[in-house]
C-alpha positions in Angstrom: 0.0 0.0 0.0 1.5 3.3 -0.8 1.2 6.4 1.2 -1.0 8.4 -0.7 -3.4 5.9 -0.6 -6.8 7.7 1.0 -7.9 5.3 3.5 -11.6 3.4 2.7 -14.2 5.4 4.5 -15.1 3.4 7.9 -18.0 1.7 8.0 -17.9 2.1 11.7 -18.7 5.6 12.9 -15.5 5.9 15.0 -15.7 9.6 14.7 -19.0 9.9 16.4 -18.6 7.7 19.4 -15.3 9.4 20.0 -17.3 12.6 20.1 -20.1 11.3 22.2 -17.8 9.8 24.7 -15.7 13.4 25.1 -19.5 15.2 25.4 -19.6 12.4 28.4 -16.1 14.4 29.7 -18.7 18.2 29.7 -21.3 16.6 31.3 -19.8 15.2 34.0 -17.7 18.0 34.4 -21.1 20.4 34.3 -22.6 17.6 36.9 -20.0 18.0 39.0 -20.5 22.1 38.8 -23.5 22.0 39.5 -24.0 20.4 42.3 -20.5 21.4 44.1 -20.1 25.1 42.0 -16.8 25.6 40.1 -13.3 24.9 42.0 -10.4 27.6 42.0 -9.7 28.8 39.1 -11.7 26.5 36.8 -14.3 28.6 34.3 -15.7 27.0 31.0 -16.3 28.5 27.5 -18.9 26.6 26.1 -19.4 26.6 22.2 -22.8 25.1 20.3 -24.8 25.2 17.6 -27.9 27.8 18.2 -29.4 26.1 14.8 -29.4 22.6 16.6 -33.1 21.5 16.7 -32.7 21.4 20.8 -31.0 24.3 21.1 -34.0 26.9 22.7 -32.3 30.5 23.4 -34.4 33.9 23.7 -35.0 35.2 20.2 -32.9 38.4 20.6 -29.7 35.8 21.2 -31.2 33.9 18.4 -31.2 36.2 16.0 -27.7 37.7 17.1 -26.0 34.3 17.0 -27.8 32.6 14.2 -25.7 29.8 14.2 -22.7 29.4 16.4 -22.1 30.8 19.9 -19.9 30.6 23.1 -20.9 31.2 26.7 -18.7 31.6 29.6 -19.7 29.7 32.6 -17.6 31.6 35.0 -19.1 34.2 37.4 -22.1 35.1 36.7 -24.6 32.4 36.1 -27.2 30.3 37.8 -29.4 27.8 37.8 -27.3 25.0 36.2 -29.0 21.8 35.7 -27.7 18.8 33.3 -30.4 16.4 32.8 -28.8 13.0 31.3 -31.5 11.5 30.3 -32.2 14.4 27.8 -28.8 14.5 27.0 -28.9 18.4 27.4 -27.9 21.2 29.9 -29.5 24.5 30.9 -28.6 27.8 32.6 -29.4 31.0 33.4 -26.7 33.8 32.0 -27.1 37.3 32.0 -26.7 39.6 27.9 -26.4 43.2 29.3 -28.0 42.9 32.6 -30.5 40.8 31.3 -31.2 37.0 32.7 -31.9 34.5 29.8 -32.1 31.1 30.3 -30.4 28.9 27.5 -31.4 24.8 27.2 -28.3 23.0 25.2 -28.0 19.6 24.0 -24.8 18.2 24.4 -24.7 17.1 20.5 -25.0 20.8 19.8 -22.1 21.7 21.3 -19.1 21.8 19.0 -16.3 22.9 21.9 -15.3 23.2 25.6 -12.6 24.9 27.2 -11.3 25.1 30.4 -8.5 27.5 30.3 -7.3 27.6 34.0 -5.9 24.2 33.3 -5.4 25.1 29.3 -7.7 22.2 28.2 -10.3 21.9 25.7 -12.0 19.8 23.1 -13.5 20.3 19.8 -16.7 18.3 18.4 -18.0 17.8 15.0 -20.9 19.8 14.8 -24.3 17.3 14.7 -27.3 18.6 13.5 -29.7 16.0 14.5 -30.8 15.1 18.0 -28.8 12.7 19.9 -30.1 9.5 19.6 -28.8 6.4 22.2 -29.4 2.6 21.5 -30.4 1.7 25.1 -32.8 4.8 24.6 -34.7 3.5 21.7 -37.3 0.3 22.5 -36.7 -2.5 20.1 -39.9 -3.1 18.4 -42.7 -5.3 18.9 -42.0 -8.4 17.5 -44.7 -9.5 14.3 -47.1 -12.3 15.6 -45.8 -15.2 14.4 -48.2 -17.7 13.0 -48.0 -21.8 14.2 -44.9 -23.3 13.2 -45.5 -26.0 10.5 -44.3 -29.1 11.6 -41.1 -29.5 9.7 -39.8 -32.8 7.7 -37.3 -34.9 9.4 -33.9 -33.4 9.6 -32.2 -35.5 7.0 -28.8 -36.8 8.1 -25.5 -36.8 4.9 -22.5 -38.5 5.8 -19.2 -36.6 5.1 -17.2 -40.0 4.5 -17.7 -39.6 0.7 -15.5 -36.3 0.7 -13.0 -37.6 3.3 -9.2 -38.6 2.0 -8.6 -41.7 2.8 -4.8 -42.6 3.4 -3.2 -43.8 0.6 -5.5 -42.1 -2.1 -4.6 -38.9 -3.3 
């Protein structure tokens, strides 16, 4: 194989889980805010998607940011709450004086930073809503009708297409 060989695409979305399990990283690191409040010097910039179907933001934010935006979770806000099971976070911030509570799903967000201990990630922005397998019930299985009763399993013998020593 030479080196400017592109490689086959993958089959196996590699990419996404890797950015799923880093989204894990921001939530349990906004979990951990929430309930205990930031540590030291700790403060997060927090970029997303403001197009994301999820994404809910006061109009006036909506319509300055139209697509991308970055909050600072760092002194003033409030009300943080991560809810896993919808796979989103909110909080209340405050644009000019003003409170506004945004509602983020962790699939909008397309990068975290943590610059008192210069460290940060960057997601591939996803459009659609998060989806899990455990979250989504199999379907109901198709009545099945009586099972016909089947003919006798018949039995071939192999020995025909065996060597046998001394033929070859």
């Amino acid at each position: 194989m030479s080196d400017d060989a592109s490689p086959s695409p993958s089959l196996i979305p590699y990419e996404r889980w890797t950015d799923d399990a880093l989204r894990d990283v921001v939530l349990r690191a906004l979990e951990m805010v929430a309930k205990e409040g930031l540590p030291g010097e700790h403060h997060f910039y927090l970029t997303f998607r403001t197009d994301h179907p999820g994404a809910k933001l006061p109009g006036h934010l909506k319509a300055r940011y139209p697509q991308e935006m970055t909050i600072v979770l760092q002194h003033q806000f409030e009300a943080l709450q991560v809810d896993r099971v919808a796979r989103q976070f909110s909080v209340r911030l405050y644009f000019g004086g003003v409170p506004a509570t945004l509602v983020v799903p962790f699939t909008a967000l397309t990068g975290f930073a943590d610059p008192a201990v210069r460290y940060g990630l960057r997601f591939q922005p996803t459009l659609e809503p998060e989806v899990r397998h455990e979250d989504v019930a199999e379907p109901p299985a198709a009545p099945q009708k009586p099972a016909e009763p089947e003919a006798p399993a018949q039995v071939v013998s192999l020995d025909a297409f065996r060597r046998r020593p001394g033929r070859d």
